[in-house]
MDAnalysis code that builds the backbone (N, CA, C; Angstrom):
import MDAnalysis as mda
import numpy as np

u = mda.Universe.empty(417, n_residues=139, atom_resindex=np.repeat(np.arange(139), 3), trajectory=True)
u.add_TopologyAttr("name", ["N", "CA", "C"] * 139)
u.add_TopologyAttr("resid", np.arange(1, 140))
u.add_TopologyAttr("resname", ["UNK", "UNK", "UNK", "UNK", "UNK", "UNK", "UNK", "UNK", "UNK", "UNK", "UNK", "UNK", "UNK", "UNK", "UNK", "UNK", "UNK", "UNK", "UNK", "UNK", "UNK", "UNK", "UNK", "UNK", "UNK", "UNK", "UNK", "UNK", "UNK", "UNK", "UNK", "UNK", "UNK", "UNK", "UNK", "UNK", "UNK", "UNK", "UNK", "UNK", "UNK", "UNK", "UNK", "UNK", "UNK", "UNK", "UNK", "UNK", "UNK", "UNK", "UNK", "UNK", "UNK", "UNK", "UNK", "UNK", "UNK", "UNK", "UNK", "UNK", "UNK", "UNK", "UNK", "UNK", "UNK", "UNK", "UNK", "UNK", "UNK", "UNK", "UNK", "UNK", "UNK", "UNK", "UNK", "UNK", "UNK", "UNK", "UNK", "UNK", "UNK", "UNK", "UNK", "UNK", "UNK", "UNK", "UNK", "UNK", "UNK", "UNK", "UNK", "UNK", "UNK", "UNK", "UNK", "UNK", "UNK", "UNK", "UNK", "UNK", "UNK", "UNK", "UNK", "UNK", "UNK", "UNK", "UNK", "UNK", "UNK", "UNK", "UNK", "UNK", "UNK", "UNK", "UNK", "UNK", "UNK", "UNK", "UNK", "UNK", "UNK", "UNK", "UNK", "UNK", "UNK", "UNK", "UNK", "UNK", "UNK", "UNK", "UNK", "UNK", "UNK", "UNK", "UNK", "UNK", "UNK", "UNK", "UNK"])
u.atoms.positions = np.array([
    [88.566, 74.998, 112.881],
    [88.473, 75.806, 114.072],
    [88.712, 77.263, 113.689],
    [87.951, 78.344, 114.427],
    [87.671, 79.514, 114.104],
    [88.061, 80.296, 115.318],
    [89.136, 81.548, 115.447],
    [89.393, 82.434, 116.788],
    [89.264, 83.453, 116.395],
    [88.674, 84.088, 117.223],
    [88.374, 86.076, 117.138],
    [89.763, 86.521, 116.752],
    [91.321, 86.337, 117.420],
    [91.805, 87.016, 117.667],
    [93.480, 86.027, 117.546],
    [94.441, 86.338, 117.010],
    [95.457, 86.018, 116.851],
    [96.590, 87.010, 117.127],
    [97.626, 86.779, 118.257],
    [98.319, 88.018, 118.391],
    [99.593, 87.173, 118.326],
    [100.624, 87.642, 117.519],
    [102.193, 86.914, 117.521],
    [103.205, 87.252, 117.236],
    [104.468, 86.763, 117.236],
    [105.650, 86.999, 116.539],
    [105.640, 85.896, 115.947],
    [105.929, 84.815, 114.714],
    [105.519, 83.874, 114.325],
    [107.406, 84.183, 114.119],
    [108.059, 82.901, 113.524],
    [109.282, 82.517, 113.225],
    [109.603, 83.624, 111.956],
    [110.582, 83.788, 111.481],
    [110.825, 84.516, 110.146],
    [111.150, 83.993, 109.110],
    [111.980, 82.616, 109.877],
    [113.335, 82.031, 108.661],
    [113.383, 80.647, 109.059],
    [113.175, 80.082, 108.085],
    [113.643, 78.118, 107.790],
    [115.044, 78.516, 108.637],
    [114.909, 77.537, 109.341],
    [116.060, 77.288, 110.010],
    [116.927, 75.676, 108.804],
    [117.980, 75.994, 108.264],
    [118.718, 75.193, 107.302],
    [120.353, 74.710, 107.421],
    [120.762, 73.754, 107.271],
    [121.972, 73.503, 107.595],
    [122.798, 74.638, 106.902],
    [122.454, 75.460, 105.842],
    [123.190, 76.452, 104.797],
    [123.934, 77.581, 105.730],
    [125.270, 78.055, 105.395],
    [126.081, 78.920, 106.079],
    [125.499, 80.289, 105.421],
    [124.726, 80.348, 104.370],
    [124.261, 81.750, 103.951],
    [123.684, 82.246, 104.956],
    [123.505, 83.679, 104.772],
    [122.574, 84.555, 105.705],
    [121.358, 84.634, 104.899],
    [121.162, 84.400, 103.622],
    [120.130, 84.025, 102.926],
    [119.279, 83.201, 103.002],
    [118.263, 82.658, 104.552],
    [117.694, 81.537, 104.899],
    [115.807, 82.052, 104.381],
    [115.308, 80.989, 103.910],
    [113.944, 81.328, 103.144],
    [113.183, 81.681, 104.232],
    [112.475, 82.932, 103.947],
    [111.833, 83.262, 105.253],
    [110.107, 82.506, 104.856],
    [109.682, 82.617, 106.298],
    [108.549, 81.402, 106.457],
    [107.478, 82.279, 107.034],
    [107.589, 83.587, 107.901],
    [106.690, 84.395, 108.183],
    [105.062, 85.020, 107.627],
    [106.009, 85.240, 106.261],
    [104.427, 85.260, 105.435],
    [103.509, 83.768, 105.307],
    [104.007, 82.830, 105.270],
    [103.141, 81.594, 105.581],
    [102.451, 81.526, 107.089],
    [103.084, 81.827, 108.101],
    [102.076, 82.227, 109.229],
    [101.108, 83.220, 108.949],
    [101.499, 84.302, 108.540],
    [100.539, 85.209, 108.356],
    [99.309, 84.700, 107.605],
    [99.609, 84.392, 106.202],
    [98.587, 83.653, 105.142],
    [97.731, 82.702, 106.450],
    [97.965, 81.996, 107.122],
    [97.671, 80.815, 107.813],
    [96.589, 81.212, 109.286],
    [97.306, 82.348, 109.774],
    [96.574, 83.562, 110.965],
    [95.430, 83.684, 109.787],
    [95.748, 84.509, 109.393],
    [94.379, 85.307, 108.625],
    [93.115, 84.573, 108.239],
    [93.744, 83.451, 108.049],
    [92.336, 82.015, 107.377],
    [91.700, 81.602, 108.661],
    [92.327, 81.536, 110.033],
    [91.656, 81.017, 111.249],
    [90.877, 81.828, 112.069],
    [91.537, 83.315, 111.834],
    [91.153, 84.430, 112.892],
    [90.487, 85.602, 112.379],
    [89.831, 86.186, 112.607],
    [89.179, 87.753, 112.921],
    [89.958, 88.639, 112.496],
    [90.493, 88.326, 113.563],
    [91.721, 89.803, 114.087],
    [92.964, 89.112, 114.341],
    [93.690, 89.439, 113.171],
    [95.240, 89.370, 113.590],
    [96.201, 89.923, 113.923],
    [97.086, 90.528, 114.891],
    [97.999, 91.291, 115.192],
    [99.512, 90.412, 115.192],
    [100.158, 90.940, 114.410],
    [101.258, 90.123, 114.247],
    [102.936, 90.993, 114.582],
    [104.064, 90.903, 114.816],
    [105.080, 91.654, 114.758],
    [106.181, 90.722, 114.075],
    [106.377, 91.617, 112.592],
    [107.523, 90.326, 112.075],
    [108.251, 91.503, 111.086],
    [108.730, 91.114, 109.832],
    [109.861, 91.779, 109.383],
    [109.709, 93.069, 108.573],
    [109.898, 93.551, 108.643],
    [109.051, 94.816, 107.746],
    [109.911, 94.912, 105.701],
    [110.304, 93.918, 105.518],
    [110.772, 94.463, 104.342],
    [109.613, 94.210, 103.597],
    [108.342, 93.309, 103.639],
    [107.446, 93.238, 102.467],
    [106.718, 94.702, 102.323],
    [107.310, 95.267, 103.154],
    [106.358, 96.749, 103.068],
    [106.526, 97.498, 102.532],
    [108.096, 97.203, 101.884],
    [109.193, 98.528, 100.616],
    [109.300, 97.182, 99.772],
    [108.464, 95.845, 99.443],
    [108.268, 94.814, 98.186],
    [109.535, 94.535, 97.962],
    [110.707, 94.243, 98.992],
    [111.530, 93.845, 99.550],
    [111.981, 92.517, 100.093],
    [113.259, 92.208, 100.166],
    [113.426, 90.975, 100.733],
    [113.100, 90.010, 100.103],
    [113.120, 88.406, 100.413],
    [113.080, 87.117, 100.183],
    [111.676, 86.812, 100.045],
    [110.988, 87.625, 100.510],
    [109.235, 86.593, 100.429],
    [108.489, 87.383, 98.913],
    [107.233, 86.079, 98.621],
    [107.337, 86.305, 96.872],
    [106.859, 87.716, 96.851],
    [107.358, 88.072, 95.570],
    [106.836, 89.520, 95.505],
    [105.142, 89.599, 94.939],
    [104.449, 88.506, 94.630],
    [103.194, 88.271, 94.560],
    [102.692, 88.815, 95.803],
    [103.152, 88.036, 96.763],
    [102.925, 88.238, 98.116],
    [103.165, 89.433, 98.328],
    [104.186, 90.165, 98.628],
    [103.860, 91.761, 99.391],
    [103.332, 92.621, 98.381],
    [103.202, 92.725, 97.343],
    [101.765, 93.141, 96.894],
    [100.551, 93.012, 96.937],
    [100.101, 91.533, 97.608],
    [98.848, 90.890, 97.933],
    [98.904, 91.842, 99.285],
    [99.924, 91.819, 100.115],
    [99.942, 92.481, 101.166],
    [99.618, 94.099, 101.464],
    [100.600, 94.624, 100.503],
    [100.075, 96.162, 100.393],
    [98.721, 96.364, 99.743],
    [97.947, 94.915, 99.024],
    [96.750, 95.763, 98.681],
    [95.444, 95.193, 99.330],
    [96.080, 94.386, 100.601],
    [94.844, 94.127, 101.379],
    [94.446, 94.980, 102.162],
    [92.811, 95.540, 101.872],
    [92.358, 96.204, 102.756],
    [92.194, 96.339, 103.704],
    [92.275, 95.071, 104.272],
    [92.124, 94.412, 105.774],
    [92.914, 94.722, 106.736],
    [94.467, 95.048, 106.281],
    [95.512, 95.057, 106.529],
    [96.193, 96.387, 107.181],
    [96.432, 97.058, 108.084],
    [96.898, 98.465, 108.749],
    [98.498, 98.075, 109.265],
    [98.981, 98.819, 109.250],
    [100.735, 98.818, 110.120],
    [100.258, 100.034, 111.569],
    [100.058, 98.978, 112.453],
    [100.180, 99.937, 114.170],
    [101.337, 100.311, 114.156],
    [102.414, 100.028, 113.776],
    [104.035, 101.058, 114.365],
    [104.992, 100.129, 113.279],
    [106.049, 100.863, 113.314],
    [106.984, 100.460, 112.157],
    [108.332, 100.283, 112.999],
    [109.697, 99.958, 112.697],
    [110.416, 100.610, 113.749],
    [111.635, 100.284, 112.841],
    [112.684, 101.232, 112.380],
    [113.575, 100.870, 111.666],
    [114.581, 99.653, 111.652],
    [115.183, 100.397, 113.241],
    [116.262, 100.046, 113.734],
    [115.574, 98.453, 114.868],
    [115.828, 97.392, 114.099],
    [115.058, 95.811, 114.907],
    [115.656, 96.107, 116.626],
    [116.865, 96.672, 116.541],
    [117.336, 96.418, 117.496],
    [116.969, 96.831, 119.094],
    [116.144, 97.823, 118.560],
    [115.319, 98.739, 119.545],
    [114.056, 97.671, 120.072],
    [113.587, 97.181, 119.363],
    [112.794, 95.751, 119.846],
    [113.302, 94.763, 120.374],
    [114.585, 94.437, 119.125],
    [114.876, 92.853, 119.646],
    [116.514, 93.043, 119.975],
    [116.723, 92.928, 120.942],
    [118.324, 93.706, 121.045],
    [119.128, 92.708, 120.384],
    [119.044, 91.286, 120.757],
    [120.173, 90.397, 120.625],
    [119.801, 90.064, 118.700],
    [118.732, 90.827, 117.909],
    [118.631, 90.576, 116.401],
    [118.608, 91.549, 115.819],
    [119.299, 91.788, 114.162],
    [119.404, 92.882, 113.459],
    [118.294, 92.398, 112.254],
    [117.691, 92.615, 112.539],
    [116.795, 92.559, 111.239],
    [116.746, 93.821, 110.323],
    [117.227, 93.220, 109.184],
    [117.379, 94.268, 108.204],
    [115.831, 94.709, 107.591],
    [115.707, 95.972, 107.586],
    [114.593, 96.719, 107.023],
    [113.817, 97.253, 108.157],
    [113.982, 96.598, 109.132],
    [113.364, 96.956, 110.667],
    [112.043, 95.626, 110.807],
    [111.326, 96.299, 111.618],
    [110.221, 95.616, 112.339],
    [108.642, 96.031, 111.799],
    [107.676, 95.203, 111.663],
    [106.083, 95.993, 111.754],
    [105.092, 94.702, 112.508],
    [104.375, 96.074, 113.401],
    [103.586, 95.342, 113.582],
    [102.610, 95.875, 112.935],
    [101.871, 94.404, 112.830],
    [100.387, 94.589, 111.562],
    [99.483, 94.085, 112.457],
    [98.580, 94.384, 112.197],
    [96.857, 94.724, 112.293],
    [95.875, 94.051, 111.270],
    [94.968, 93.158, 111.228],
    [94.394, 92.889, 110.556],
    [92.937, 92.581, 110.621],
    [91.576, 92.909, 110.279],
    [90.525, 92.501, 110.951],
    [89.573, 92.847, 109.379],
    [89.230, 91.633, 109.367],
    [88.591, 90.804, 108.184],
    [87.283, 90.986, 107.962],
    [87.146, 91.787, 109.114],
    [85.150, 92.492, 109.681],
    [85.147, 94.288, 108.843],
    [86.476, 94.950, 109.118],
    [86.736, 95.998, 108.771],
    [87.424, 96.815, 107.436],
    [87.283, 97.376, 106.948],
    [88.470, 98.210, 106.027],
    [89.519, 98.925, 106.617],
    [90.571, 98.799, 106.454],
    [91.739, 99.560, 107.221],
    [92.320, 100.533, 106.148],
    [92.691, 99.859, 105.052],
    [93.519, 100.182, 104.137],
    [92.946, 100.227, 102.572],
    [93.833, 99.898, 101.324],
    [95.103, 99.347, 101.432],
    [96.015, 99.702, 102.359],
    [97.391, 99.509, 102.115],
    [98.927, 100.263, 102.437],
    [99.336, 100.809, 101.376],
    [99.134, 100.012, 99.917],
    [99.550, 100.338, 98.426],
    [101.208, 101.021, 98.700],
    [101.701, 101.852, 99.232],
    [102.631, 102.686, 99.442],
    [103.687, 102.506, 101.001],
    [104.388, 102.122, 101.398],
    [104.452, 102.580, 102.668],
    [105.520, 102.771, 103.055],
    [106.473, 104.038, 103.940],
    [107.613, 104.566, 103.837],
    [107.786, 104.651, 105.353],
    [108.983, 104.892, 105.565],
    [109.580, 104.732, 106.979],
    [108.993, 106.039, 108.189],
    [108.680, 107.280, 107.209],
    [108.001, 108.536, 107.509],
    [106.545, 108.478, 108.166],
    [105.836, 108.328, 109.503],
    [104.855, 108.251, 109.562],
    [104.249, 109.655, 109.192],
    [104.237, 110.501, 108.982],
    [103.526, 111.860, 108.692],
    [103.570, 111.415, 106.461],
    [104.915, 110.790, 106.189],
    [104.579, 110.539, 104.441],
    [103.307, 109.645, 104.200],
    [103.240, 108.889, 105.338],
    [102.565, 107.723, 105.240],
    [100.793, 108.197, 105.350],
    [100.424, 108.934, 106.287],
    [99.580, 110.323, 106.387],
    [98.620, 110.388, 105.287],
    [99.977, 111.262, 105.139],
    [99.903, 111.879, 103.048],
    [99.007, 110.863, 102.286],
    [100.262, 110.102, 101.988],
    [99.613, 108.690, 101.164],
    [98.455, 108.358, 101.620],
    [98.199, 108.039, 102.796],
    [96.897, 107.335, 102.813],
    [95.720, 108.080, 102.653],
    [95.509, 109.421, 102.945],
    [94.902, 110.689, 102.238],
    [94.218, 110.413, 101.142],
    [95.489, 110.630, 100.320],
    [96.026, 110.764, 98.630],
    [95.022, 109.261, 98.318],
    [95.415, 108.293, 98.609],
    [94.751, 106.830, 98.153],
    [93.610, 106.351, 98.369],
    [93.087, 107.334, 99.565],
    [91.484, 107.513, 99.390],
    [90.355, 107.298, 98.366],
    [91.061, 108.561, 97.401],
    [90.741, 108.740, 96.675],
    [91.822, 107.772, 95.061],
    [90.963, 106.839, 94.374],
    [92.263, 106.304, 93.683],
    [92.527, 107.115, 92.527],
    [93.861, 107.688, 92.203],
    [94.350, 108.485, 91.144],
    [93.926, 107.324, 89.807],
    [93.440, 108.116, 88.673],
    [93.536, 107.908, 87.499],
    [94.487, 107.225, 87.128],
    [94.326, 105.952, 86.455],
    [95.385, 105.524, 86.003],
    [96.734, 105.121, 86.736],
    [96.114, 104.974, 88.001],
    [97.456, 104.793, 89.580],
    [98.566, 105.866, 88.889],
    [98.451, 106.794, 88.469],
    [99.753, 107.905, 88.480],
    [100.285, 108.617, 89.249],
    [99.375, 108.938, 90.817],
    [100.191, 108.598, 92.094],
    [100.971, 107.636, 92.848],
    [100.394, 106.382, 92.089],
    [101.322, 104.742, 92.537],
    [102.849, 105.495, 92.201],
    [102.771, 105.465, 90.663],
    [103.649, 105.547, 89.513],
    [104.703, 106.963, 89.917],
    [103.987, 107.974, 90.280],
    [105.156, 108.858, 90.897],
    [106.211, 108.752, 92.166],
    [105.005, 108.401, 93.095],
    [105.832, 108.099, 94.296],
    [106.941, 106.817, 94.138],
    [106.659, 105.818, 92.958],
    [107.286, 104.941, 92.893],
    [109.030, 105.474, 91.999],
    [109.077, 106.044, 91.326],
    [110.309, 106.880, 90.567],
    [110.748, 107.872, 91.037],
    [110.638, 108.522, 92.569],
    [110.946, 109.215, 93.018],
    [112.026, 108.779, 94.111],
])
């Protein structure tokens, strides 16, 4: 089965008998899973794969920052401003995805929407040897 259009908050985290706050997050498997059925996906879930961050594989939020398909509509640091009663560390994104279009990459993406601007400018065009990856990344 095939849908134009997928819009969600999908779960984040295996729910586990474990007392850690370290629970395996499951989000990027919705996402992977949206994207194979739908068009257009709009999703709102955790924003750390976006600084290659957090628990999900780091294969993965690099697959992520370098899908073209892929845009961030709004970022939001502080989760709490969304979700009052949850602190999600790194904040919130909602993503954009449409499999008909080029959006991106993200390759780069910072809490600054005017840095973010920049970058996507800058990545237009791809630097030699990614030595714009490579700066912004040691800075």
């Amino acid at each position: 089965m095939k849908f134009d259009y997928i819009i969600g908050n999908p779960p984040y985290q295996e729910m586990t008998e474990s007392d850690s706050s370290r629970l395996p997050p499951i989000y990027n498997n919705f996402m992977d899973s949206a994207y194979e059925i739908a068009t257009v996906v709009e999703l709102i879930t955790p924003a750390r794969f976006l600084f290659d961050a957090g628990y999900t594989p780091k294969d993965w939020n690099k697959k992520m920052l370098n899908d073209k398909h892929l845009k961030v509509i709004q970022y939001e640091s502080d989760s709490k401003k969304v979700f009052p009663d949850n602190d999600i560390k790194g904040g919130v994104a909602i993503t954009y995805r449409n499999s008909k279009k080029t959006l991106g990459p993200i390759v780069i993406f910072t809490k600054y929407p005017e840095l973010n601007t920049i970058i996507h400018k800058i990545n237009k065009t791809p630097p030699p040897h990614d030595s714009l990856v490579k700066l912004f990344h040691h800075r």
